[in-house]
matplotlib code that plots the C-alpha trace (Angstrom):
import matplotlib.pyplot as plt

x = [78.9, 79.8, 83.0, 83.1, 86.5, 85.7, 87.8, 88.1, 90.7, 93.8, 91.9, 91.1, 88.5, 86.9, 83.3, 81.6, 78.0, 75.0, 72.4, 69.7, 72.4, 71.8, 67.9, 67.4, 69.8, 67.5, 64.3, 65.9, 67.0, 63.5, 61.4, 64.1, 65.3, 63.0, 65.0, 64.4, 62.6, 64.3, 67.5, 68.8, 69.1, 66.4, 66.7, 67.0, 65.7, 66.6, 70.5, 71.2, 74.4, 76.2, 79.2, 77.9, 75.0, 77.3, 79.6, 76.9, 75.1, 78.4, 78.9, 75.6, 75.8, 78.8, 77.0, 73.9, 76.5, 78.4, 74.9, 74.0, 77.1, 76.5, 73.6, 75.2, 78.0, 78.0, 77.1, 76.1, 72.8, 73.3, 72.1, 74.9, 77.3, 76.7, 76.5, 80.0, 81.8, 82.7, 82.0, 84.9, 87.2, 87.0, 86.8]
y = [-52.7, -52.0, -50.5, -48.7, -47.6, -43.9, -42.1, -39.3, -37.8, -38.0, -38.2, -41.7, -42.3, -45.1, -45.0, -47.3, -47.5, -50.2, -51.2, -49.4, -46.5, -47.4, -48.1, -44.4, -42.8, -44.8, -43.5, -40.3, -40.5, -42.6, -39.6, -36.9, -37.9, -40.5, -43.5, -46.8, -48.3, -52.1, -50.6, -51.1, -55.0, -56.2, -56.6, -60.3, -61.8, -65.6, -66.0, -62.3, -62.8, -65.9, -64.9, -65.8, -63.0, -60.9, -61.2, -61.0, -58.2, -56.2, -56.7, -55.8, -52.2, -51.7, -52.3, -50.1, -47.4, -46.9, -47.2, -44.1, -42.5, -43.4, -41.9, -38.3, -38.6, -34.2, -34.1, -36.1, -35.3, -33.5, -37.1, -39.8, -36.6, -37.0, -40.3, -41.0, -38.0, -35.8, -32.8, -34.2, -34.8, -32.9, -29.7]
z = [-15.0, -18.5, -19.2, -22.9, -24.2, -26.3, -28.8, -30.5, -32.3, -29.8, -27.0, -25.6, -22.1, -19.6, -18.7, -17.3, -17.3, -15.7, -18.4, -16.7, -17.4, -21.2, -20.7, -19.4, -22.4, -24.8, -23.5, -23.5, -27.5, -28.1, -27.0, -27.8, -31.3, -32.3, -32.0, -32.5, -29.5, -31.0, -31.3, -27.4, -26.8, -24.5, -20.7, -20.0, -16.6, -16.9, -16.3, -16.5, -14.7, -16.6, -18.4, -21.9, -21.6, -20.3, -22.7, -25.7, -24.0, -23.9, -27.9, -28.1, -26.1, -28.3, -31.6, -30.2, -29.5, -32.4, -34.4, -32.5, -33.3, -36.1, -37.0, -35.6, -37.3, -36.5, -33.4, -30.7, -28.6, -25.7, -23.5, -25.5, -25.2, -21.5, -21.3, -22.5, -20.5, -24.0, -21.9, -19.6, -22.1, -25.1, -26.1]

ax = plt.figure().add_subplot(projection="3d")
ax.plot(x, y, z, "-o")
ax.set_aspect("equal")
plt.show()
């Protein structure tokens, strides 16, 4: 589990998310809003579990979402709006 740390404005929130969590949102934005298939870091088989892949996996998701972010910089699609709880938490 991936735990990601969101902001905005005044307002600061946990989620936490598996990577298949963040492989369905990307096949959602893929077919939605045209994303870059390359742009999630790949799914690794061998070792997934040490705590060096961890580790770069979890910089990885965080570059991947602040690209996204990014790239909305108005507003969020509906999916990454869901995704990180902003219907939760602000309004």
């Amino acid at each position: 589990v991936y735990i990601i740390q969101v902001s905005v404005g005044n307002h600061q929130w946990t989620v936490k998310h598996r990577y298949s969590d963040f492989h369905d949102l990307h096949e959602k934005l893929v077919s939605e809003k045209k994303i870059d298939k390359n742009l999630l870091p790949p799914k690794k088989i061998i070792g997934k579990n040490s705590k060096s892949l961890v580790e770069k996996r979890q910089k990885e998701l965080e570059v991947y979402l602040q690209t996204l972010l990014v790239k909305f910089p108005i507003a969020a699609p509906k999916v990454l709006s869901h995704f990180l709880h902003f219907h939760l938490y602000v309004s």
